[in-house]
C-alpha positions as CSV (number, residue, x, y, z in Angstrom):
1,X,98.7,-138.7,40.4
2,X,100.9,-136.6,38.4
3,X,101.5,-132.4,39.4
4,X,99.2,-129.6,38.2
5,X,101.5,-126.7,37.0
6,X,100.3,-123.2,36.3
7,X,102.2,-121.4,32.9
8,X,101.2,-117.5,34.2
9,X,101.7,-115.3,31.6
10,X,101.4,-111.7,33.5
11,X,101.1,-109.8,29.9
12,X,101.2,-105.8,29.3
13,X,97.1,-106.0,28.5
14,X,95.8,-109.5,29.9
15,X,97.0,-112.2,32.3
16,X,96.5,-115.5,31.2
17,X,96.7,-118.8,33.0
18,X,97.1,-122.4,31.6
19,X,97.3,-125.2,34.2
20,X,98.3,-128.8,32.2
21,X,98.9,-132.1,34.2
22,X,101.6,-134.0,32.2
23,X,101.7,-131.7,29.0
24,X,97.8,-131.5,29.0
25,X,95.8,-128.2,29.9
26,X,93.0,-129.0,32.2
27,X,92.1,-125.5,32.7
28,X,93.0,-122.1,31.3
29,X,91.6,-118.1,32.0
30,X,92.7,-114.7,31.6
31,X,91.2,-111.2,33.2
32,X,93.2,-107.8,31.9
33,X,96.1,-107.0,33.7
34,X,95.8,-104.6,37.0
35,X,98.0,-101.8,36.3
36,X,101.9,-101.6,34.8
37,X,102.7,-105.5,33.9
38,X,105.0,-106.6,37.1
39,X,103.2,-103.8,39.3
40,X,102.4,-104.9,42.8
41,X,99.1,-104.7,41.5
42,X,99.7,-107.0,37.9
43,X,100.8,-109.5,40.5
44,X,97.8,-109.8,42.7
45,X,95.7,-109.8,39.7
46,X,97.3,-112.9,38.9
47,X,97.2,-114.6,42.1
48,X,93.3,-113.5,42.4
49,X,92.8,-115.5,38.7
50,X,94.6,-118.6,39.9
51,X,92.7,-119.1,43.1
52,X,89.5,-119.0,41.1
53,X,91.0,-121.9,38.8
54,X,91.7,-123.4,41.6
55,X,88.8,-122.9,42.6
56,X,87.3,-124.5,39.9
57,X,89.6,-127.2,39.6
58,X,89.0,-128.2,43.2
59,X,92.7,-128.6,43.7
60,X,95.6,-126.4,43.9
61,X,98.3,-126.5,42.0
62,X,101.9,-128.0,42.9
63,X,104.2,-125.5,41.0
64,X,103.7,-122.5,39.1
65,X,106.2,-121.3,35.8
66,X,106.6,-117.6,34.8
67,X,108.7,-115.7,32.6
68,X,111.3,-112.8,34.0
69,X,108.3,-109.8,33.8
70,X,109.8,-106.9,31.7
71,X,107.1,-104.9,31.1
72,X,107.0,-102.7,27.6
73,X,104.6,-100.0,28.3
74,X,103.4,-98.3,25.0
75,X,101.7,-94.6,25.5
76,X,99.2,-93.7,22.2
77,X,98.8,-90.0,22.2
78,X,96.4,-88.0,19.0
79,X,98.2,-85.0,17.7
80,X,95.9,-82.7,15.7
81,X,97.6,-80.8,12.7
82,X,97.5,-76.7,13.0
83,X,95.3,-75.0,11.1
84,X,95.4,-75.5,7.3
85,X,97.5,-73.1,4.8
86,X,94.2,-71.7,3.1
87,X,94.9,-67.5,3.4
88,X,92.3,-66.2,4.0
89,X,89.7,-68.5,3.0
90,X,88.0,-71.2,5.4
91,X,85.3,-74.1,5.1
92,X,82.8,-73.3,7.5
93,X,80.5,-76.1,6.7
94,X,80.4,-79.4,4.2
95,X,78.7,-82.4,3.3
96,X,76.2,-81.7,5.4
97,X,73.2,-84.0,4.9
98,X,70.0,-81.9,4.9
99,X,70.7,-79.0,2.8
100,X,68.0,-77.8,0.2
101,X,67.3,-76.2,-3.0
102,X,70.2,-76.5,-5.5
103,X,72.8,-73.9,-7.3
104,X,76.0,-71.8,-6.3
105,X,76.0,-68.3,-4.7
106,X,78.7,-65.8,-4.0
107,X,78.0,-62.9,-2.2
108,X,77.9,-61.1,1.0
109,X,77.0,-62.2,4.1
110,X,73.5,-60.9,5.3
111,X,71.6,-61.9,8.8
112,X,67.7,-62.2,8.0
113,X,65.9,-58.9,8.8
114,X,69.0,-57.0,9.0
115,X,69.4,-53.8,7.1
116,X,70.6,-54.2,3.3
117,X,72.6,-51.1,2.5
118,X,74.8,-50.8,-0.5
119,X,73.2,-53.5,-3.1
120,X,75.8,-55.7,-3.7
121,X,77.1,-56.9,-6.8
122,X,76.9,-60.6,-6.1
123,X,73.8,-60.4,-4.1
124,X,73.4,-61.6,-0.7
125,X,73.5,-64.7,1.2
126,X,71.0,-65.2,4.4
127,X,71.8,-66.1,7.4
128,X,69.0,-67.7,9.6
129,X,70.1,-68.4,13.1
130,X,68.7,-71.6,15.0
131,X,66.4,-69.6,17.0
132,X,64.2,-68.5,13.9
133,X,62.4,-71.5,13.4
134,X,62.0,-72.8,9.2
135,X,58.6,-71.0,9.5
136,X,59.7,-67.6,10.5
137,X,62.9,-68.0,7.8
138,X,61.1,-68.7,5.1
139,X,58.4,-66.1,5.7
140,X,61.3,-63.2,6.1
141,X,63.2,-64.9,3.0
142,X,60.0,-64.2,1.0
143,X,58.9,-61.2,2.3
144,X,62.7,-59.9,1.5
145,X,62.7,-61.4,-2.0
146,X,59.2,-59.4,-3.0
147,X,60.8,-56.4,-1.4
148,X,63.5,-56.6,-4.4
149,X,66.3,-57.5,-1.7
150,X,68.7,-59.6,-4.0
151,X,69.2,-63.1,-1.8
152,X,70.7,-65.8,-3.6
153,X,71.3,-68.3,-1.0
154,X,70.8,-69.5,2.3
155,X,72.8,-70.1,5.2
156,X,70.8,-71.6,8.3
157,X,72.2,-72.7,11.4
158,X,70.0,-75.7,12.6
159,X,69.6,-78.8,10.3
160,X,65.9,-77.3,8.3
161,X,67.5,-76.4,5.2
162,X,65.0,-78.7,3.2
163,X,62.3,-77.2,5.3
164,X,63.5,-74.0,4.3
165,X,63.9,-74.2,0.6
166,X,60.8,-76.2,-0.1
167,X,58.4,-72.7,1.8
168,X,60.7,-69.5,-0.5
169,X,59.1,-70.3,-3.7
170,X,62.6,-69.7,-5.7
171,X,65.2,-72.3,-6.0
172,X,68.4,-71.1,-4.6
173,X,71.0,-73.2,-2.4
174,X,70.3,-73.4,1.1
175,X,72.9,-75.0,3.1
176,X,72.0,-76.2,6.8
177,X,74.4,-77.0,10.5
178,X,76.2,-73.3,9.9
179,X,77.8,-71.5,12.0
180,X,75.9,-68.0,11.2
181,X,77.5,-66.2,13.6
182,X,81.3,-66.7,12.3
183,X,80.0,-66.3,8.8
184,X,78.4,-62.9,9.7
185,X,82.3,-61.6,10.1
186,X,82.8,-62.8,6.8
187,X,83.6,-60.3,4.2
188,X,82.3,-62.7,1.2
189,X,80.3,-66.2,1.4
190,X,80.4,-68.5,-1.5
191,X,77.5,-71.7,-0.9
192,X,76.8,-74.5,-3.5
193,X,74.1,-77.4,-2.7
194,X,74.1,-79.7,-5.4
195,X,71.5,-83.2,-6.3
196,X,72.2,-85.8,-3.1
197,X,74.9,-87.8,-5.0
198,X,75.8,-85.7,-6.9
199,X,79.8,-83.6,-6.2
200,X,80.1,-80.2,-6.1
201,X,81.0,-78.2,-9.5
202,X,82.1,-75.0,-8.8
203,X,83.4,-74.8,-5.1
204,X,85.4,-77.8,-5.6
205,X,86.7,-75.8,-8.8
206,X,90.0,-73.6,-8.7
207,X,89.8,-71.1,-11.0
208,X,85.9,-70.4,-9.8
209,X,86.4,-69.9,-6.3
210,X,90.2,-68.1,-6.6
211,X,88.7,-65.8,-8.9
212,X,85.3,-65.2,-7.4
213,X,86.7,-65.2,-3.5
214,X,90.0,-63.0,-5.0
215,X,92.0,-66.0,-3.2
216,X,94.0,-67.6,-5.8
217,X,97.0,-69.3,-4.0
218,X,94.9,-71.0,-1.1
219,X,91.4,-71.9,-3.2
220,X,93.5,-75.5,-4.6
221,X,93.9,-76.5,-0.5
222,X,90.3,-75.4,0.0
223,X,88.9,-76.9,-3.2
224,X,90.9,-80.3,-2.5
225,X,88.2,-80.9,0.8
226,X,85.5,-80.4,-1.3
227,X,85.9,-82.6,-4.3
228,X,83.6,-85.7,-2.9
229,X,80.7,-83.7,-1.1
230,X,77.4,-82.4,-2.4
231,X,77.0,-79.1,-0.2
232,X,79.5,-76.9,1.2
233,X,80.3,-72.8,2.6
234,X,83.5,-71.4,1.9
235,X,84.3,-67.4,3.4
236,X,86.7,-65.2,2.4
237,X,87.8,-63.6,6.1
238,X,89.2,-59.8,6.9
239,X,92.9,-59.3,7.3
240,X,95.3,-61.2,6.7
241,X,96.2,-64.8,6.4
242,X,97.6,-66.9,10.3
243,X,100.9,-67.7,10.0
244,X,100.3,-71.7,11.7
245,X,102.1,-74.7,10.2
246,X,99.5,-77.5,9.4
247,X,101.9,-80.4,7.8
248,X,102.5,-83.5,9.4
249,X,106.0,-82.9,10.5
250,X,105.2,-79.8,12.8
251,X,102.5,-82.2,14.4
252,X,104.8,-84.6,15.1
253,X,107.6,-82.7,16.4
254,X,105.0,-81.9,19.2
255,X,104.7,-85.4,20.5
256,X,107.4,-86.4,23.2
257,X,110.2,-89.1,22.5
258,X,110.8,-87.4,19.9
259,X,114.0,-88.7,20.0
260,X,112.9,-92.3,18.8
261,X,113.2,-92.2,15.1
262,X,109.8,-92.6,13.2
263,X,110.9,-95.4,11.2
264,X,112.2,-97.9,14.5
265,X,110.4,-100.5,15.8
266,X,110.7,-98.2,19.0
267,X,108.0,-96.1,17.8
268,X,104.8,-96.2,15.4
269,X,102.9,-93.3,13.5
270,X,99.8,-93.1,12.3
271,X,98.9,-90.5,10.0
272,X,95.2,-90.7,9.8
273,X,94.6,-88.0,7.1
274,X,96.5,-90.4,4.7
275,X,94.7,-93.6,6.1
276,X,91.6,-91.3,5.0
277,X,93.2,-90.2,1.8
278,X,94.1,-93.6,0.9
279,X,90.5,-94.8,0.7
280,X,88.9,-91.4,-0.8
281,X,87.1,-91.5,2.5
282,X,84.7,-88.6,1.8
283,X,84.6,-85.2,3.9
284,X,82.8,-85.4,7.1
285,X,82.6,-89.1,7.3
286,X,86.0,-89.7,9.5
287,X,86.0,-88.1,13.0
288,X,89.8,-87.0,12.9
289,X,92.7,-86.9,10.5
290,X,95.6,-86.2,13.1
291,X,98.4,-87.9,13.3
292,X,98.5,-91.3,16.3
293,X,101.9,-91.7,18.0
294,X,102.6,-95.3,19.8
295,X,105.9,-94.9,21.5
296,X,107.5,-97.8,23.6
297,X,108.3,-96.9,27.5
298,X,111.9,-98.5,29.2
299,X,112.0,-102.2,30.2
300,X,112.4,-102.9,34.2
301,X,114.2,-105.9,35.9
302,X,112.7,-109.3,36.3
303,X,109.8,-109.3,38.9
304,X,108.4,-112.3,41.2
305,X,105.5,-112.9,43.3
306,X,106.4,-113.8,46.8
307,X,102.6,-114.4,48.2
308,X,102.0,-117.4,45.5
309,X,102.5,-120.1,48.3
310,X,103.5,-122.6,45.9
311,X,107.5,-122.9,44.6
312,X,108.4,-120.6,41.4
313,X,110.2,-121.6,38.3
314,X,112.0,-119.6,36.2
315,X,111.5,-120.3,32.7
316,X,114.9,-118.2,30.3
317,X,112.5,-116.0,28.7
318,X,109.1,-114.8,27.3
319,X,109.3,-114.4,23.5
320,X,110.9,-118.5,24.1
321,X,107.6,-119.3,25.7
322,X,105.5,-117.5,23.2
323,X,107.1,-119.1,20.1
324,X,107.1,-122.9,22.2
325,X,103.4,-122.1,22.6
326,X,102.7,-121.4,18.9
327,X,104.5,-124.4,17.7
328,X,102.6,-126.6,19.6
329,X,99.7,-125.4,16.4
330,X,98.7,-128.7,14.6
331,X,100.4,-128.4,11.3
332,X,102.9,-125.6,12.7
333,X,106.9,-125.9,10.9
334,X,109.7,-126.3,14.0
335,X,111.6,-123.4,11.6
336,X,108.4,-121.2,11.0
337,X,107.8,-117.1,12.2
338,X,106.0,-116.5,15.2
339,X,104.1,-113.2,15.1
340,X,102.8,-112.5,18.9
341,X,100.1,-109.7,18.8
342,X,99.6,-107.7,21.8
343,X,97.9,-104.5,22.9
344,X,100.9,-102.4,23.2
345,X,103.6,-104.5,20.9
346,X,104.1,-107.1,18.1
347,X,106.8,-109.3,18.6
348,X,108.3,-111.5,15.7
349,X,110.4,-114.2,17.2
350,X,112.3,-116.4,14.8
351,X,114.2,-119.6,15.6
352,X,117.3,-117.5,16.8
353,X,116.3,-113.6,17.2
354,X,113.3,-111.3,18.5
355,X,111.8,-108.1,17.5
356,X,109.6,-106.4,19.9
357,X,108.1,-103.1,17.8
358,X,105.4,-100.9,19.3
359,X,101.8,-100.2,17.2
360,X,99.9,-103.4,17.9
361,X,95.8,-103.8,19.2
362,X,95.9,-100.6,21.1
363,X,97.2,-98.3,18.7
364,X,94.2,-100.1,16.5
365,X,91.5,-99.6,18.8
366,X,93.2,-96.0,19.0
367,X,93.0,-95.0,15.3
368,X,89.3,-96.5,14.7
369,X,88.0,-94.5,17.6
370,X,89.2,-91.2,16.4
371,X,88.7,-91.7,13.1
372,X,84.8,-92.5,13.7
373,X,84.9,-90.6,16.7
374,X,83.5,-92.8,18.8
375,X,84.9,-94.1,22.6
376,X,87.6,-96.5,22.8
377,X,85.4,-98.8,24.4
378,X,83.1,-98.7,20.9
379,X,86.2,-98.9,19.3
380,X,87.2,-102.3,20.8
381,X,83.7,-104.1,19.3
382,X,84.0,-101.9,16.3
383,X,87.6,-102.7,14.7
384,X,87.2,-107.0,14.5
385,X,85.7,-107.3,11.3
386,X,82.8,-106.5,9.1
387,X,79.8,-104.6,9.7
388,X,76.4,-104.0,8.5
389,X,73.7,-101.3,8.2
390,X,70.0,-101.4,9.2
391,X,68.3,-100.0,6.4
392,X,65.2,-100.9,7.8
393,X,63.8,-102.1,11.2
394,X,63.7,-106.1,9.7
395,X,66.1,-105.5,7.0
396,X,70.2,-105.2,7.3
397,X,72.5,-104.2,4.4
398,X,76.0,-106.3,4.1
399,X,79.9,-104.8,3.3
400,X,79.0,-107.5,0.6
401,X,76.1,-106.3,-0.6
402,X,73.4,-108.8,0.7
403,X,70.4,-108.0,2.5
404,X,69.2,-110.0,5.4
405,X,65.7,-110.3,6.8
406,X,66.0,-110.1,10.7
407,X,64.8,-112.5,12.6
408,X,63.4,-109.7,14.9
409,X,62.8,-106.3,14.8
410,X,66.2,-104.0,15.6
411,X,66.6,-101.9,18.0
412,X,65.5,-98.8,18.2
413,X,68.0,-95.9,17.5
414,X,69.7,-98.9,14.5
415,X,67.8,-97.7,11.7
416,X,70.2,-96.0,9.3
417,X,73.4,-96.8,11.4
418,X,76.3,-99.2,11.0
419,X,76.3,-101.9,13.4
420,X,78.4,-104.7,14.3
421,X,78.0,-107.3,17.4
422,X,78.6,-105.8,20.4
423,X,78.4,-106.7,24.2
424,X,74.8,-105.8,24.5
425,X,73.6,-106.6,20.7
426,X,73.7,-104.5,17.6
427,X,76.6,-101.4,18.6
428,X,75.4,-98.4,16.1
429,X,78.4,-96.3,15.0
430,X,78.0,-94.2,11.9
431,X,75.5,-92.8,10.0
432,X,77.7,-91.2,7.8
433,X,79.2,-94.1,5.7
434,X,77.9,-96.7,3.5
435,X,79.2,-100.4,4.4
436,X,81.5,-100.8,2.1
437,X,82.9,-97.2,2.6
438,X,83.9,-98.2,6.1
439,X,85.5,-101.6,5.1
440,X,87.8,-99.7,2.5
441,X,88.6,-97.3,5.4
442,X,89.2,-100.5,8.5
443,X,91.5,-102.4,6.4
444,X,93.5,-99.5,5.2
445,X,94.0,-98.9,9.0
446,X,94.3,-102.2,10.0
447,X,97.2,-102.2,6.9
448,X,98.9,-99.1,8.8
449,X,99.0,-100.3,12.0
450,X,99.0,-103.9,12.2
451,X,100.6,-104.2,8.4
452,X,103.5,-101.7,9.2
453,X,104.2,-102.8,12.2
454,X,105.1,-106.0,10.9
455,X,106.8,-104.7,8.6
456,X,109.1,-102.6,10.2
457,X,110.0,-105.5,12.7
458,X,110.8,-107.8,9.5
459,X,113.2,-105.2,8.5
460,X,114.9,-105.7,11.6
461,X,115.2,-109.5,11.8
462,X,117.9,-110.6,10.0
463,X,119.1,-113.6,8.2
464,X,116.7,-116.7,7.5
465,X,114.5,-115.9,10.4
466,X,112.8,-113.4,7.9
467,X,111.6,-115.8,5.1
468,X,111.0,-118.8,7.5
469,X,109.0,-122.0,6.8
470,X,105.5,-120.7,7.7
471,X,104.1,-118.4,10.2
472,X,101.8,-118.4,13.3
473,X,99.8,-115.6,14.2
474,X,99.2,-115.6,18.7
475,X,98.0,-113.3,20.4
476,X,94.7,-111.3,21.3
477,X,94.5,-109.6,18.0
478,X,95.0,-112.5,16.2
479,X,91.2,-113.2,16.7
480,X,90.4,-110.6,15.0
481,X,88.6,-111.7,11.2
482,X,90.3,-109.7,8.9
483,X,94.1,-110.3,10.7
484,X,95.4,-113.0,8.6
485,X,94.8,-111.3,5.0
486,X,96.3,-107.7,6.8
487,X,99.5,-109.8,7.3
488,X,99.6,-112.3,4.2
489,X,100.4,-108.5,2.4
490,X,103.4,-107.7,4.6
491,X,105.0,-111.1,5.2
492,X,107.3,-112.7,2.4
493,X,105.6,-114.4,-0.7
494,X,104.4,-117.7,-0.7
495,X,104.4,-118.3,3.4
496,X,102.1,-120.2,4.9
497,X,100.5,-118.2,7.3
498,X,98.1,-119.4,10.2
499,X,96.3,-118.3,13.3
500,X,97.4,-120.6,16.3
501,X,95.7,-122.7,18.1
502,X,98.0,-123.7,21.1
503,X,98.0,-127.4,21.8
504,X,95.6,-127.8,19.2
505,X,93.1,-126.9,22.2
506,X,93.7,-123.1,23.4
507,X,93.2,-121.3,19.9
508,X,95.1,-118.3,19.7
509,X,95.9,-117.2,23.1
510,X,97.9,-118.6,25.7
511,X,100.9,-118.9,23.6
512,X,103.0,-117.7,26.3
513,X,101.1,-119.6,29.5
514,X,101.4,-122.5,27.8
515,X,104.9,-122.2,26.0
516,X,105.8,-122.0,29.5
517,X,104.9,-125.5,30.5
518,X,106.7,-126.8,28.1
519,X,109.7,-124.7,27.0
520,X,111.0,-124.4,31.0
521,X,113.5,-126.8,32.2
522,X,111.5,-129.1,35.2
């Protein structure tokens, strides 16, 4: 009987093992990789997964193949911008979703039961702390109002503002989820509530809220957050304006490495205010709009097990295994692109030349948990493809519009949330967006990550190697739904573009584990 050889592919996020007799995989796993790839620990990781094949095989194996280990360690690290160049002027609350009544107020800050003094000349603006209770509020509000106290809005700190304005008996706008005790050391509040749907008129306006706040310069930086929602607080503050840099640049001069230019494939940037901006993502639906930074760490020298109790082989190299493995895709061109995705890197290896850039399926799982502000771990289900909302407990809501009638009733704590499949059924995730909202906002960062990525590494290979016949798409991110049409935008025109399947059997992993059996000299 011919040998079993193992192709061990000890990888910077997974380990992955194809064992073929005579060409032919019999039998193939992966588990993620124990610490730094060629770590003591990577190694026993990959020992442990072979046994159990083994295991499962009944038989060991006669020889293993592996690829010199130079590990590429990629660090992701969020750098929030400084405060925002608005003077004296801050948003204290938007787009909140319960506010009530309807109107705009400017005026000055007041906290319920407080003494009045001085009428002002804009009237008043109440401030109702969470401790009140909508009951209490709204009898003070209208005991004030009949005592000729001049409140023309309402600022209350829980989430009752629809509570509140439907028990004061005049319609005035009363915003809710405000901080009352930051407005309080406001010198002038301006509040606007407008129909649900419906944007904002006048604090979203310029000339309105530079004139009526006296804040000319800094209301077009304020007014530019406010265009999209239908409630929001703006205060004009004492003193005078911080002197705190909030552009991109300052934010990423704080990240180390700064020394790896932006623009290399040694480094990758996110700037997830423009991901945002790019889509018209509306205010308070994205968790953060700092800036990502993927940087690549310093190769180390080849690596071997010595506890593998079977003889070694060397194959030359890894990106030679990966592109061996992807050309072994039914209907894959000897001359076409191989794009490997990883979780720290992408690596485009042509017929004579490599690119390894950093910004691959960890800077994506990255950028979708802090711009939904969920964990990474959410993340991971969240960024492979489409969603849908629960709009009731038997009926979801499609990014395409179509409703489907569940086949049982969802569970509880779904109703009103985005959802996609996760690894203990429906995974909620926002409440804030509509689906189509957050598949405008998941391609655009799949686009800036994945897309540019790509791109910069294509800038980099040169000669023929960057048109190519075709190209195959390996690697764990490759699975993901949306991968192929993020990359059809980035490669050249008119390439046929696929997602592998390695010896027609494997799909889209094991490009390298496998390109190893049959790349290495015997």
């Amino acid at each position: 009987m011919s040998a079993l050889v193992a192709g061990v592919d000890v990888g910077n996020a997974t380990t992955e093992i194809v064992v073929a007799r005579d060409g032919v995989p019999v039998a193939w796993d992966q588990v993620v990789t124990r610490g730094v790839k060629g770590s003591p620990a990577s190694l026993a990781g990959a020992v442990a997964l072979l046994r159990r094949i083994e295991r499962g095989l009944g038989a060991r194996v006669d020889e293993v193949v592996m690829a010199p280990l130079r590990p590429v360690t990629t660090t992701t690290a969020e750098v929030p911008y400084g405060p925002e160049r608005t003077g004296r002027l801050r948003v204290v609350a938007a787009g909140s979703p319960t506010p009530g009544g309807e109107g705009v107020a400017v005026g000055r800050p007041y906290p319920l039961g407080g003494p009045v003094g001085e009428p002002p000349e804009g009237g008043l603006i109440a401030l109702v702390p969470l401790r009140t209770g909508y009951e209490r509020a709204a009898r003070e509000i209208r005991a004030a109002l009949g005592a000729g106290v001049p409140i023309t809005g309402v600022l209350a700190e829980g989430d009752e503002g629809r509570l509140i304005a439907n028990r004061i008996g005049v319609t005035v706008p009363v915003a809710d989820q405000v901080d009352v005790t930051a407005v309080a050391a406001a010198e002038l509040v301006a509040v606007e509530v407008r129909p649900p749907g419906r944007p904002l008129r006048h604090l979203s306006d310029a000339l309105f809220l530079g004139s009526r706040l006296g804040e000319r310069e800094s209301a077009p930086a304020v007014c530019a957050r406010l265009h999209d929602v239908s409630s929001a607080v703006v205060v004009l503050l004492p003193g005078g304006p911080p002197a705190a840099p909030a552009d991109r640049e300052a934010a990423e001069k704080a990240t180390a490495g700064t020394d790896v230019p932006a623009a290399s494939t040694g480094r990758a940037v996110i700037d997830l205010d423009a991901v945002a901006g790019s889509v018209n993502a509306r205010a308070g639906t994205t968790g953060s709009r700092s800036l990502l930074v993927a940087t690549l760490g310093p190769e180390s020298p080849a690596v071997l097990p010595a506890d593998l109790g079977v003889p070694v082989r060397l194959a030359p190299s890894e990106a030679g295994a990966a592109r061996a493995g992807a050309l072994t895709t039914p209907g894959a061109d000897e001359g076409a692109l191989v794009v490997d995705l990883g979780g720290g890197t992408v690596d485009l290896i042509g017929p004579s030349e490599e690119v390894v850039a950093a910004g691959a399926g960890d800077l994506l799982t990255a950028a979708v948990a802090a711009v939904l502000g969920v964990p990474r771990g959410a993340a991971e289900w969240v960024k492979r493809g489409p969603c849908v909302r629960v709009e009731t407990p038997g009926v979801t809501l499609g990014e395409d519009g179509v409703r489907v009638f569940l086949d049982s009733t969802a569970p509880p704590g779904t109703v009103g949330w985005l959802t996609v499949p996760g690894p203990a059924g429906p995974l909620p995730f926002s409440s804030a967006m509509s689906p189509a909202e957050w598949r405008a906002l998941r391609l655009s960062i799949k686009r800036e990550v994945l897309g540019a990525t790509v791109r910069r590494a294509l800038a980099e290979l040169a000669g023929p190697d960057g048109a190519g016949r075709g190209a195959v798409i390996v690697g764990g991110p490759a699975g993901d739904d949306e991968v192929l049409g993020v990359l059809a935008r980035e490669l050249p025109r008119g390439l046929a573009i696929g997602r592998g399947d390695v010896a027609g059997t494997l799909g889209h992993r094991y490009a390298v584990a496998y390109g190893l059996l049959v790349s290495a000299p015997p």
